[in-house]
DRENPA-3360 file (N, C-alpha, C; in nm, 2 decimals, always signed):
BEGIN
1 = XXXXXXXX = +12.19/+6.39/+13.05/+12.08/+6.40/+12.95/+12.02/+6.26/+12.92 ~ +12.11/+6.19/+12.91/+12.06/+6.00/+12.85/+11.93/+5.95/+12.98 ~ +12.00/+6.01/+13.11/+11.94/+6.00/+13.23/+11.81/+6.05/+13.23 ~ +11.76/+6.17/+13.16/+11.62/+6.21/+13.18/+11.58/+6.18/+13.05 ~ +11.63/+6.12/+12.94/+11.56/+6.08/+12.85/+11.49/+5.94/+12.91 ~ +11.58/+5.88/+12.99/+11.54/+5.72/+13.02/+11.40/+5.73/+13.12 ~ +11.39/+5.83/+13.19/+11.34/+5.83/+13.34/+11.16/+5.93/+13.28 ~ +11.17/+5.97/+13.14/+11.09/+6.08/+13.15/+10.96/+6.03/+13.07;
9 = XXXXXXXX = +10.84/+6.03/+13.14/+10.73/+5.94/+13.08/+10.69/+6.07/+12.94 ~ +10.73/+5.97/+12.84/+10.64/+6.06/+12.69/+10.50/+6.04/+12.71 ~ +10.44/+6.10/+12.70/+10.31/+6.11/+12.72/+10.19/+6.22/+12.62 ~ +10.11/+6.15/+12.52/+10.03/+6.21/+12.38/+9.92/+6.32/+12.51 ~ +9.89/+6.44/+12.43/+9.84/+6.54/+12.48/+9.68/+6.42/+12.52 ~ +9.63/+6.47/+12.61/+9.52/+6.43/+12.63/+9.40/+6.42/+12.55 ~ +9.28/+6.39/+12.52/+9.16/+6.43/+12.40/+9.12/+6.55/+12.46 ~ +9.10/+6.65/+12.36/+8.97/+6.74/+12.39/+8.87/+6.71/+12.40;
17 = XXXXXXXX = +8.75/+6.70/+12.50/+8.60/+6.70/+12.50/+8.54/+6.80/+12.42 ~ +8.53/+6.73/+12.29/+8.45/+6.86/+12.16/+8.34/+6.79/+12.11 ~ +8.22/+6.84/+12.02/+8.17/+6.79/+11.97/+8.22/+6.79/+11.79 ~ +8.35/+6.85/+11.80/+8.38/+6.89/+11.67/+8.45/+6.72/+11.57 ~ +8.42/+6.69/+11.48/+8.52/+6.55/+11.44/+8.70/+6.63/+11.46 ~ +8.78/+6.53/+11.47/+8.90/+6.57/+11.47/+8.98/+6.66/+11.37 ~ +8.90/+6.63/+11.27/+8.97/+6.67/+11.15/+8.95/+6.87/+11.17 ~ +8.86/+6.86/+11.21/+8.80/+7.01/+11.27/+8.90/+7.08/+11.36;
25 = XXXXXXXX = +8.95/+7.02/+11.43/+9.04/+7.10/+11.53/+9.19/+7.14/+11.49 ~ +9.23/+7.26/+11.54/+9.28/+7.35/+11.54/+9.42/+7.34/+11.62 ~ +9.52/+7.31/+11.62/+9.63/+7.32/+11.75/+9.70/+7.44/+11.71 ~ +9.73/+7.53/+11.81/+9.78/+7.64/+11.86/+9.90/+7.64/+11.98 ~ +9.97/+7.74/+11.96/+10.11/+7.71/+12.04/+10.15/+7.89/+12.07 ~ +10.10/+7.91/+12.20/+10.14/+8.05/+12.22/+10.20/+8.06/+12.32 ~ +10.28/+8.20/+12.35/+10.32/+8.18/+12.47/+10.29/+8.25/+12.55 ~ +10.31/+8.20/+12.66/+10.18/+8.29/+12.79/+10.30/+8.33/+12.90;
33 = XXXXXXXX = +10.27/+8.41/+12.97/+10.35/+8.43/+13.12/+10.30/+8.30/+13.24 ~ +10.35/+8.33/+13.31/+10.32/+8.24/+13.45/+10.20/+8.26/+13.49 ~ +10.20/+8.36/+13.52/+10.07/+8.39/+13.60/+9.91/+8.37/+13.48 ~ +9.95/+8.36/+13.36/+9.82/+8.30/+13.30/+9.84/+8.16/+13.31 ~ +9.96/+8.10/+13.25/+9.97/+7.96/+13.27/+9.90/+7.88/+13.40 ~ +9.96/+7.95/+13.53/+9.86/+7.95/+13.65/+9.72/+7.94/+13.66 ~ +9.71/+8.05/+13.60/+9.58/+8.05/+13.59/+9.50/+7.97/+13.51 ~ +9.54/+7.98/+13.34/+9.44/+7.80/+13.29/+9.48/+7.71/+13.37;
41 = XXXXXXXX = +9.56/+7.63/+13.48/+9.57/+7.52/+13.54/+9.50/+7.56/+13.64 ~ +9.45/+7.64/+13.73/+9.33/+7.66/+13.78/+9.21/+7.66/+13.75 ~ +9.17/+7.70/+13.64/+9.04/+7.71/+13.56/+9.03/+7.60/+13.53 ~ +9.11/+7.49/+13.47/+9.14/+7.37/+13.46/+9.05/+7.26/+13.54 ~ +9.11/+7.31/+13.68/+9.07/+7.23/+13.83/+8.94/+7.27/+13.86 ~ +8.91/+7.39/+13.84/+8.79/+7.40/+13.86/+8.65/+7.38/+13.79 ~ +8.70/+7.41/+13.66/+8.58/+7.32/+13.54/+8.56/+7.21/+13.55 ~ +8.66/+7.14/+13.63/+8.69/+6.98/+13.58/+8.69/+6.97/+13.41;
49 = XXXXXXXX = +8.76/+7.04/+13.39/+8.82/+7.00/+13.24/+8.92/+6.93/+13.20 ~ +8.89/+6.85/+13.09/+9.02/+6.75/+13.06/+9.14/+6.80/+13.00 ~ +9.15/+6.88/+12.99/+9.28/+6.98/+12.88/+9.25/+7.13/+12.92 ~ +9.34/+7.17/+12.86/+9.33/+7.31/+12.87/+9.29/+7.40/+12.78 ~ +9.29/+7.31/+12.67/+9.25/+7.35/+12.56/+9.06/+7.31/+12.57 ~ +9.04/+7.26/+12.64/+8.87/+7.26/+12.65/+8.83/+7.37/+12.77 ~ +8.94/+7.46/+12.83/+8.91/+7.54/+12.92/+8.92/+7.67/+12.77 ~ +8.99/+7.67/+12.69/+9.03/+7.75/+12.60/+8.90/+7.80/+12.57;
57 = XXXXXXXX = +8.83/+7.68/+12.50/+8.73/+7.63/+12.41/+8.61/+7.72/+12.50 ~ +8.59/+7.70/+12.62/+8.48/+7.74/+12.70/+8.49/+7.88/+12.69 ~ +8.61/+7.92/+12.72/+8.67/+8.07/+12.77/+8.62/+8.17/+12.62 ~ +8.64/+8.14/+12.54/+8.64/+8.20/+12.40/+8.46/+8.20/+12.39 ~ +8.42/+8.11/+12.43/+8.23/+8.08/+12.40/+8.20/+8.21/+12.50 ~ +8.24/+8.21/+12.64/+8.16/+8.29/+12.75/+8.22/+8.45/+12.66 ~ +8.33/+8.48/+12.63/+8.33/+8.59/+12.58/+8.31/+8.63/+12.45 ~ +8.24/+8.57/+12.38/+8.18/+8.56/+12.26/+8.04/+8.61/+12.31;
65 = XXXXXXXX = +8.00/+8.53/+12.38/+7.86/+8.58/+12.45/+7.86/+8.72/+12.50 ~ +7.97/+8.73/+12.58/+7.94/+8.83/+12.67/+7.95/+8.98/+12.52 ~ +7.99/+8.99/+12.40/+8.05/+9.03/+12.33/+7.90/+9.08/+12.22 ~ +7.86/+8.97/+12.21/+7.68/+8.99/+12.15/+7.62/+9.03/+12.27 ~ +7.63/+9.02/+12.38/+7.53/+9.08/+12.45/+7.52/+9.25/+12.50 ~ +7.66/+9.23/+12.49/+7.69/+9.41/+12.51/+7.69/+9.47/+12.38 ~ +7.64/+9.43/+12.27/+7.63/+9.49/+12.14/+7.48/+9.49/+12.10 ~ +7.42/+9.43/+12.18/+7.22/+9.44/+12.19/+7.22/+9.56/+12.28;
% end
């Protein structure tokens, strides 16, 4: 145990790309299966997003949208 405490880089969550001030944001801790986990690290790679929590941020907007548009 002493051994992976010594060897294991601590590392602060990355920034989210928001336009929000900090004080604004929200942290959230859920738990997901694999295959979603997978998946935001894909959606990740492919937005070129810095976090996953700015893939969050995106994901929640497009279905927000899609959600007013099917209610016109």
């Amino acid at each position: 145990m002493a051994y992976l405490q010594r060897t294991r880089k601590l590392t602060m969550p990355r920034p989210i790309k928001t336009s929000l001030p900090e004080a604004k944001l929200k942290f959230i801790n859920v738990p997901v299966t694999n295959e979603t986990a997978t998946g935001l690290a894909h959606l990740k790679e492919s937005m070129g997003a810095s976090s996953q929590g700015e893939v969050i941020e995106k994901m929640v907007r497009i279905c927000l949208a899609i959600e007013n548009a099917a209610k016109k």
